[in-house]
N, C-alpha and C positions, 0 to 999 in steps of 0.2 A: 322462510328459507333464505332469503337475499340478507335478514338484517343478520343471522349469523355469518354467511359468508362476509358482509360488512366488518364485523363485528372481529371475523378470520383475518381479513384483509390489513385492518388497525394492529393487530396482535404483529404479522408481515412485518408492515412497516416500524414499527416499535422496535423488533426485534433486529432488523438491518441498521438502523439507529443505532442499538446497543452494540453490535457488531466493528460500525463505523470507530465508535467512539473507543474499542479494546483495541483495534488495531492504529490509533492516533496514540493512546497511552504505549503500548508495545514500542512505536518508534522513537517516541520520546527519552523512553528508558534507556535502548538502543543508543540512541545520540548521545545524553549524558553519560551511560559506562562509556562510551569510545574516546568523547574528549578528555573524560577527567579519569581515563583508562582505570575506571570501576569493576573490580574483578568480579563482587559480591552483585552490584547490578547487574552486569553481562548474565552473568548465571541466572537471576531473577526474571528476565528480557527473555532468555533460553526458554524458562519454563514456561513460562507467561503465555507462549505459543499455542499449548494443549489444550487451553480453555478457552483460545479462538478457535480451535479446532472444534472444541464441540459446540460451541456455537454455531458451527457451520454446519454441523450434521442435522440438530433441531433444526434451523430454519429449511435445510432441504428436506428433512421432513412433513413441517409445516407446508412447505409448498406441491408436495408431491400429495397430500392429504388435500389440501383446495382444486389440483389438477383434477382427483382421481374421483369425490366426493361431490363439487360442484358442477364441475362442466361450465366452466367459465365464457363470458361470452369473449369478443375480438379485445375489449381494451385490459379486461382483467386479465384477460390469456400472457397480452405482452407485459402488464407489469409481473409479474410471473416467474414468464419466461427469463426475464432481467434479471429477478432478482436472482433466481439461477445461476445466470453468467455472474453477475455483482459479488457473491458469498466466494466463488472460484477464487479471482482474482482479489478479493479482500483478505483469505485465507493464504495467498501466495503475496501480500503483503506481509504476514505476520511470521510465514516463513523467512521472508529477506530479513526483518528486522530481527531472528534470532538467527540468523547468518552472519550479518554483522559483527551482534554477540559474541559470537560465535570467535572471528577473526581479531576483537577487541580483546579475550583470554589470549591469543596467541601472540600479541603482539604488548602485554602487558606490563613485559621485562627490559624493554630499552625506550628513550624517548622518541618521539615520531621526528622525523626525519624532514616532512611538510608540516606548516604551520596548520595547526585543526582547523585553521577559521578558512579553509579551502573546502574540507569537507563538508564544513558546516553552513555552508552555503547551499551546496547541494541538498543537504537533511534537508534546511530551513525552506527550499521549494520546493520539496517533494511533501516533506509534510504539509503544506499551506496547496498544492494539487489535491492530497488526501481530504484534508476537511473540506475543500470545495465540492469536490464529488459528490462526499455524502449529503453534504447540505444541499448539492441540486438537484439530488434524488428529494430529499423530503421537503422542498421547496417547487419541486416540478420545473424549474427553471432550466430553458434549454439554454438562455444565452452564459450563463453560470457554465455550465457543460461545456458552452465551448470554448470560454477560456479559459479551461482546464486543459484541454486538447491544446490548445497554442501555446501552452506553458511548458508543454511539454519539450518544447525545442530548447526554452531555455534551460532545460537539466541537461538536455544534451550535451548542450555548447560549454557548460561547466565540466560535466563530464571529461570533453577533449580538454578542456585547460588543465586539468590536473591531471590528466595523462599524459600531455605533453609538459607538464611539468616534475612527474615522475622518471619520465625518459630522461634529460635532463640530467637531472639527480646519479640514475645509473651511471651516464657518459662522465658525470665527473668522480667515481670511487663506484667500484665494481662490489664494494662492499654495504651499499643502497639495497642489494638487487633484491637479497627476500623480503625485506619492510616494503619496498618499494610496489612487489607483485602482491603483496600482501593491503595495501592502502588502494590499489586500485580494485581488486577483489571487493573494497567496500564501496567503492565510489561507481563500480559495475551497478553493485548492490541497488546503492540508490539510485540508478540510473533506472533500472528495472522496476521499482517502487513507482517512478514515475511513468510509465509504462502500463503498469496495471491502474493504476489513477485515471489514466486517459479512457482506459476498457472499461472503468467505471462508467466513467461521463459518457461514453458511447454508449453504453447499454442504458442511460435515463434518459438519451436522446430519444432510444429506441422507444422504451417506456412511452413515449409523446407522444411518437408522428408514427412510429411503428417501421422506419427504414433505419435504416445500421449502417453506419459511415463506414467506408470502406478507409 
């Protein structure tokens, strides 16, 4: 009985692997249509989304079949329990990055107004929070995790810089204003990417020691 639930457990993890690695491609894609304002990729990035989705449903499957079947004891309970929360906020990753998409269609008809390598800074450390996440999940690594969570300050801090470089912008030509709410709408985005990265790494903390950072 154990070496299948073993056997369940490997599948678990494999599967949030796979999961990791569709929602790192989805951002990716995301980033390159925004800079090189890709109409055909945005839309690609758009769809891309459905198939995180169902990936999220197996694995909550998966997990609600080891819950219902096994009876897990305390440590298998909390990897589990994580990966649960983990698939949430991985899935609301894959939503931002077709939000983005999203906003990169809408904004495809005139040049950006801020230089992309503002944004892209932001991507560039939300995405390097995301593959950390995953990798401190399947590395078990708490100290990985937590500099994940400290990293989080710095999308912040970028954040306000190109909002307050967007304000700016409006103050000088009132005709900034829709591109303008429209680039911060994406740099919210990522903001929130890193966001759910941190609830990643809080939930493999948990996975560990079994308390949850507040």
């Amino acid at each position: 009985m154990r070496n299948r639930f073993d056997r369940q457990l490997e599948q678990l993890n494999n599967e949030l692997i796979q999961m990791g690695s569709m929602i790192e491609h989805a951002i990716e894609m995301a980033v390159s249509a925004l800079v090189n304002q890709d109409t055909e990729k945005a839309k690609e990035a758009m769809a891309y989304d459905v198939e995180i989705d169902h990936q999220e449903r197996d694995i909550e499957s998966l997990c609600m079949k080891l819950l219902l079947q096994q009876q897990p004891v305390a440590r298998d309970l909390r990897l589990i329990s994580a990966a649960l929360k983990m698939i949430t906020d991985m899935e609301r990753i894959g939503d931002h990055a077709g939000d983005i998409s999203e906003m990169t269609l809408l904004m495809s008809d005139e040049p950006y107004i801020i230089s992309p390598e503002e944004i892209q800074g932001m991507a560039k450390e939300t995405t390097d929070m995301v593959i950390k996440s995953i990798d401190a999940f399947v590395k078990r690594d708490m100290e990985l995790a937590k500099k994940v969570i400290a990293q989080d300050d710095v999308v912040d801090d970028l954040f306000m810089k190109v909002k307050q470089d967007l304000i700016q912008m409006i103050n000088k030509s009132a005709e900034n204003g829709e591109q303008a709410a429209d680039i911060l709408m994406v740099a919210k985005y990522f903001e929130r990417i890193g966001d759910h990265a941190t609830n990643i790494a809080e939930w493999v903390i948990y996975s560990i020691t079994g308390s949850h950072i507040d």
